[in-house]
C-alpha positions in Angstrom: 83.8 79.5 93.0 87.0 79.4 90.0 87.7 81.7 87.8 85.3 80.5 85.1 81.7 81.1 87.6 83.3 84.2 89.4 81.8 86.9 87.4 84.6 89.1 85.5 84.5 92.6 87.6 86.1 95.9 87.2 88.2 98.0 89.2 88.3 101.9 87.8 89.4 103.9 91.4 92.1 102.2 93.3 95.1 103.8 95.2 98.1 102.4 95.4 99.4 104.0 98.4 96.0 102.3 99.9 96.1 99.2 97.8 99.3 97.1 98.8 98.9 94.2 101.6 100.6 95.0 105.2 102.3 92.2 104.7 103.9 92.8 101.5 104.6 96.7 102.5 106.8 95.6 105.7 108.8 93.7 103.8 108.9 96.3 101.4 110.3 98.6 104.3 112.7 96.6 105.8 114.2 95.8 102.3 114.7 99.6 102.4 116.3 100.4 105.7 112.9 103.0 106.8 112.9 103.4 110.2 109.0 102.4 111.2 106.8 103.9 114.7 107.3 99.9 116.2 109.3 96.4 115.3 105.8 94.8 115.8 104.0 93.4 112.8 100.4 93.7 114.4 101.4 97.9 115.0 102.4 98.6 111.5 99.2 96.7 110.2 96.8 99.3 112.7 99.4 102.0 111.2 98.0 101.7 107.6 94.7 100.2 108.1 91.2 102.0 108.9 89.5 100.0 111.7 85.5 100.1 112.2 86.8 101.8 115.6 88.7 104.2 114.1 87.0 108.1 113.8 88.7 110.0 110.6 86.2 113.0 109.9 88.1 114.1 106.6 90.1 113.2 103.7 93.3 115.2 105.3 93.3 113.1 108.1 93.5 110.0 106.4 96.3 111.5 104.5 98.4 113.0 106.9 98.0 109.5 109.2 98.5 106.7 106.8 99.1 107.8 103.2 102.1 109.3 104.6 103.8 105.9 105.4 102.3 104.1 102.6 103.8 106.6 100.2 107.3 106.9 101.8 107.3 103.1 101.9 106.7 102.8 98.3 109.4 106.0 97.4 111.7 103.7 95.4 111.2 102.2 91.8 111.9 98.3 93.4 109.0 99.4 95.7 106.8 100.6 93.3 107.1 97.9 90.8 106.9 95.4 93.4 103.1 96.9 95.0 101.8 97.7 91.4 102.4 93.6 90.8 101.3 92.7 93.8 98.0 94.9 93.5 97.0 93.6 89.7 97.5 90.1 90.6 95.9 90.1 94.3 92.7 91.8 92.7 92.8 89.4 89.8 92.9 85.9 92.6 90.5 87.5 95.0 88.0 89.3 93.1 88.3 88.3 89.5 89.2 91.6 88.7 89.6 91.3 85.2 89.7 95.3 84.1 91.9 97.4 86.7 92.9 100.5 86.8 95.5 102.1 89.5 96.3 105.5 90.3 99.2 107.2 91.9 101.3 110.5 92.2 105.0 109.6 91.2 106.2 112.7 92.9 104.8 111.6 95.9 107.1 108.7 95.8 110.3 110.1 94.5 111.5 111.6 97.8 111.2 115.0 96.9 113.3 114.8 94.0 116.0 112.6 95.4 114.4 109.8 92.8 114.1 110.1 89.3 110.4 110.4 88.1 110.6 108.1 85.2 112.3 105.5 86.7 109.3 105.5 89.2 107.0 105.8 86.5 109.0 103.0 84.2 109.0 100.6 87.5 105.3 100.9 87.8 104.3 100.2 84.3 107.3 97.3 84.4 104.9 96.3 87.7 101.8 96.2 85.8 103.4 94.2 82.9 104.9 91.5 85.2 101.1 91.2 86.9 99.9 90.8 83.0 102.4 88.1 81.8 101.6 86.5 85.2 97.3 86.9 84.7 97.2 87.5 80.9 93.2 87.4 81.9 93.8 90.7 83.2 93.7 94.1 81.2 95.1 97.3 83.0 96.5 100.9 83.2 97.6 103.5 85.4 96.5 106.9 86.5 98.7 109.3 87.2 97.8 111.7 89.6 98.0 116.0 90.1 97.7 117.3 93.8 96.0 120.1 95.2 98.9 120.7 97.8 100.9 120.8 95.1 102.3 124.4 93.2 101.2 124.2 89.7 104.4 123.5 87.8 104.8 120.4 89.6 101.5 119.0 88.4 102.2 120.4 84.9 105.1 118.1 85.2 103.2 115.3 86.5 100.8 115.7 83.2 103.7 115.6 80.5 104.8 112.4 82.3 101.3 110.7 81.8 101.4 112.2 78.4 105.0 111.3 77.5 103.9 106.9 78.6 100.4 107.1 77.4 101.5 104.5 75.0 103.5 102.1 77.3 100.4 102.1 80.0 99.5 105.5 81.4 95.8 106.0 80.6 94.6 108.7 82.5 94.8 111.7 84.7 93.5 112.3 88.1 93.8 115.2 90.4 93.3 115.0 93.9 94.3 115.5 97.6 92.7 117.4 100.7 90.6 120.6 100.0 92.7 123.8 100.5 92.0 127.5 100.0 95.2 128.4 97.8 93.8 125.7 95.0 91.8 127.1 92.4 90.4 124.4 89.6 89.7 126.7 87.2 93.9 127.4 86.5 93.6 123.3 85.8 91.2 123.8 83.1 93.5 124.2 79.9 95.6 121.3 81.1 93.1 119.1 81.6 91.5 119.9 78.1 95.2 119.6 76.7 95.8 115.6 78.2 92.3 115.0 76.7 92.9 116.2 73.5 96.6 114.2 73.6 94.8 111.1 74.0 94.3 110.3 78.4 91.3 109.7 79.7 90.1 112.6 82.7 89.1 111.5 85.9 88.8 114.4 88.8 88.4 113.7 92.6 85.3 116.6 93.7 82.1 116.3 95.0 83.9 114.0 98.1 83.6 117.0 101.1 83.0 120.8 101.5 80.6 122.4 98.9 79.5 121.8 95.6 81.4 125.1 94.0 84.3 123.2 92.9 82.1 120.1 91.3 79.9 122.2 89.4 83.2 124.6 87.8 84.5 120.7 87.1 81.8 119.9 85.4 80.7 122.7 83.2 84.5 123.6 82.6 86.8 120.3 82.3 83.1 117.9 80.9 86.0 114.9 82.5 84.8 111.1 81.2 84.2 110.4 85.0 84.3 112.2 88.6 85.9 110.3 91.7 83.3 109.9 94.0 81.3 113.2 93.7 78.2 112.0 96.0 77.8 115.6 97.0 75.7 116.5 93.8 73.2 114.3 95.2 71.6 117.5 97.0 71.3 119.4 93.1 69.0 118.3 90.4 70.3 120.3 88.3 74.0 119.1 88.8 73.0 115.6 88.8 71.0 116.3 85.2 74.6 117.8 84.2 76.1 115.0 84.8 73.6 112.6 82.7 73.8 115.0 80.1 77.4 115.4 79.8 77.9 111.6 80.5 80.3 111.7 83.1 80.1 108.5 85.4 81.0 108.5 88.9 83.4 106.7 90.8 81.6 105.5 94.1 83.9 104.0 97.4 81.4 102.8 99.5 83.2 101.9 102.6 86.2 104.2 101.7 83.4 107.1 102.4 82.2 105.7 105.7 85.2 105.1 107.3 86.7 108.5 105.9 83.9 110.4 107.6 82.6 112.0 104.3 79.3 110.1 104.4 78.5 109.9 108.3 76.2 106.7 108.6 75.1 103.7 106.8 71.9 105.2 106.2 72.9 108.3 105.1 74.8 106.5 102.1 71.9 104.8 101.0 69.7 107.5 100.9 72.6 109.4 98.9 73.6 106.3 96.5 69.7 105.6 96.0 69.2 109.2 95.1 72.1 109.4 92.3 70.5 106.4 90.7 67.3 107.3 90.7 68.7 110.4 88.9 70.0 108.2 86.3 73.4 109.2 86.8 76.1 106.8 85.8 77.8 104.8 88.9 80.7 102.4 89.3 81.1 100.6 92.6 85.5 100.5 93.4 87.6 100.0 96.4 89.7 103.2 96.7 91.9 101.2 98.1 91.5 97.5 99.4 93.8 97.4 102.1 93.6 99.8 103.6 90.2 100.1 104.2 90.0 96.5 104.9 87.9 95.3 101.7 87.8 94.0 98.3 85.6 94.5 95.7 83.4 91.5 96.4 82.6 92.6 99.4 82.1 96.4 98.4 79.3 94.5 96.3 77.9 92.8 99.2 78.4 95.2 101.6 75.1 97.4 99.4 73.3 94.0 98.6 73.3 93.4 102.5 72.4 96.5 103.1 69.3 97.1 100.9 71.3 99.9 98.9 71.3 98.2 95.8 69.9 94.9 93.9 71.5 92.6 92.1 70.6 94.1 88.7 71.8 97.2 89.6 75.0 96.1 90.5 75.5 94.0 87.4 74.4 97.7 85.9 76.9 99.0 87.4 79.6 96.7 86.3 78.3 97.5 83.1 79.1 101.3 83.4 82.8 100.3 84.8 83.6 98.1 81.8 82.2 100.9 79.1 84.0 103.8 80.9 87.2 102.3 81.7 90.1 103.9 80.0 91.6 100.9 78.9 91.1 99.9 75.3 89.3 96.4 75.3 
C-alpha cells in the first residue's frame, strides 16, 4: 500500500518521551556521554519498552521505570530536535500520519534548570520544521505539557512558554503526570481559561485512574476542547452527557491503557469503549506513544477491528473526530 491508497490518519496524543525509536534514543545517549543500566543494545530496548509480559498497575510506575530514561536521554536541545524529527517523519512513512500532534514537558528535559527552556522549546519546533520540509504532506504542532508533581509556578512558567511560541508551532496545553494528593485542579482553572482565551487549544489528562472527582471539576470548570483518555466517565451518564454537551472529545490509547494497568483486560476495554460510543461521546483512537508501547497507529486501528471493539465505520468516524478537533489549523 503507497502513500496515495494508505488512508490519511491523525495522530492528536503522542508522547515524545514514549515516541522515539530504541534505536535512535541509544545513539541519542551515547552522543551525550549518559551513563546507561547495560552496554547491551537488546537491555536498553526492554529498558524503555512495555512487553505483553510486563505487569505495570499504574501510570506512576510507568513513569518512574521508563519515562525517567527517556526524558533524561532527550534533556538537550540536539536531543530534542533530533526525536521530534524522527517522530513526525516515522509516523508520516509508517502510518500515513498526515495530522500529528506531539506533547512534551520542556522542564522535564532541561536538567533541572541546567538547560535553557527555550532553546529546548526552539529545538523542538526547529525538529518539527525539519520533519515538515522533509514530508511537506505532513501538518503538525506541539503540546506543551504542566505536571502534577510539579509546584505551581513552574507550570505557570511552562504556560507563558506555550503562550510566548503559539505562533512558531506550539498549539496546545496539556497537564498531566501520576495522581497525587498535594494537586488540586481547581488552582489550574484561571490558567487554563487564560491560554484558551490567548489562543492554545486545552487538552487535560483525567478520567485515566482513581475516581471521577477530578474529571467532573475538569469538565464543569476548565469545558477543555478534549480530555486525554478519560475512560473512567464511562460508569456516569450524566458525565458522559456533559461531555456531548460541552463537546469535549476524548483522547483514547488503547494498548497504552492495557499495558499501563488502567483498563485490566481486553474485555473490559471493550465493554468500556463500546459504552462511550454508544453514549455518543466524541472519540479519537492515538498511540500515546508508539514505541514504547510497541505500536503504531495502524495497528491501534486493527488491534479494535480484530477485536470486535469497533467496525470499520466507526473507526473512519473516529478519524473524523481527530481531524475536526485537532489543534492545528488546516
Amino acid at each position: 500500500m503507497n502513500s496515495q491508497t494508505m488512508p490519511q490518519r491523525v495522530d492528536l496524543h503522542n508522547h515524545l518521551g514514549a515516541a522515539v525509536d530504541p534505536a535512535i534514543m541509544w545513539s541519542i545517549a551515547h552522543t551525550q556521554g549518559i551513563k546507561l543500566p547495560s552496554k547491551n543494545y537488546w537491555d536498553f530496548e526492554k529498558l524503555i519498552t512495555i512487553a505483553q509480559s510486563d505487569d505495570f498497575q499504574s501510570m506512576a510506575e510507568v513513569d518512574k521505570q521508563l519515562f525517567y530514561w527517556t526524558e533524561l536521554i532527550q534533556s538537550s536541545p540536539v536531543a530534542v530536535e533530533t526525536s521530534v524529527q524522527s517522530v513526525i517523519g516515522g509516523g508520516y512513512r509508517k502510518c500515513n500520519i498526515t495530522v500529528h500532534e506531539l506533547r512534551f514537558n520542556p522542564m522535564k528535559r532541561n536538567r533541572g534548570g541546567e538547560q535553557d527552556l527555550d532553546h529546548i522549546i526552539m529545538a523542538a519546533l526547529r525538529g518539527m520544521d525539519r520533519a515538515i520540509l522533509e514530508y511537506p504532506q505532513v501538518k503538525a504542532g506541539l503540546i506543551l505539557m504542566l505536571d502534577r508533581t510539579f509546584p505551581y509556578a513552574l507550570n505557570e512558567i511552562i504556560m507563558h512558554k506555550a503562550l510566548k511560541y503559539k505562533n512558531r508551532g506550539i498549539v496546545g496545553l496539556d497537564i498531566a503526570g501520576p495522581q497525587v494528593k498535594k494537586f488540586q485542579m481547581k488552582k489550574y482553572v484561571g490558567l487554563f481559561k487564560e491560554a484558551r482565551k490567548q489562543g492554545l487549544g486545552i487538552t487535560i489528562h483525567t478520567g485515566e485512574e482513581g475516581n471521577l472527582a477530578e474529571m467532573r471539576q475538569v469538565v464543569k470548570l476548565i469545558k477543555p476542547d478534549r480530555i486525554g483518555h478519560g475512560f473512567l466517565c464511562w460508569q456516569d451518564k450524566k458525565l458522559m452527557k456533559d461531555l456531548v454537551k460541552h463537546n469535549i472529545t476524548l483522547e483514547l490509547c488503547p494498548t497504552s491503557n492495557l499495558k499501563c494497568g488502567v483498563i485490566k483486560s481486553l474485555n473490559e476495554e471493550r465493554k468500556i469503549y463500546q459504552t462511550l460510543h454508544q453514549n455518543k461521546v466524541k472519540l479519537t483512537i492515538n498511540t500515546d506513544g508508539p514505541e514504547m508501547y510497541r505500536t503504531n497507529l495502524f495497528k491501534e486501528l486493527e488491534f479494535l477491528q480484530t477485536n470486535n471493539i469497533f467496525s470499520q465505520a466507526d473507526i473512519d468516524r473516529f478519524m473524523n473526530n481527530a481531524r475536526k478537533a485537532s489543534f492545528i489549523k488546516q
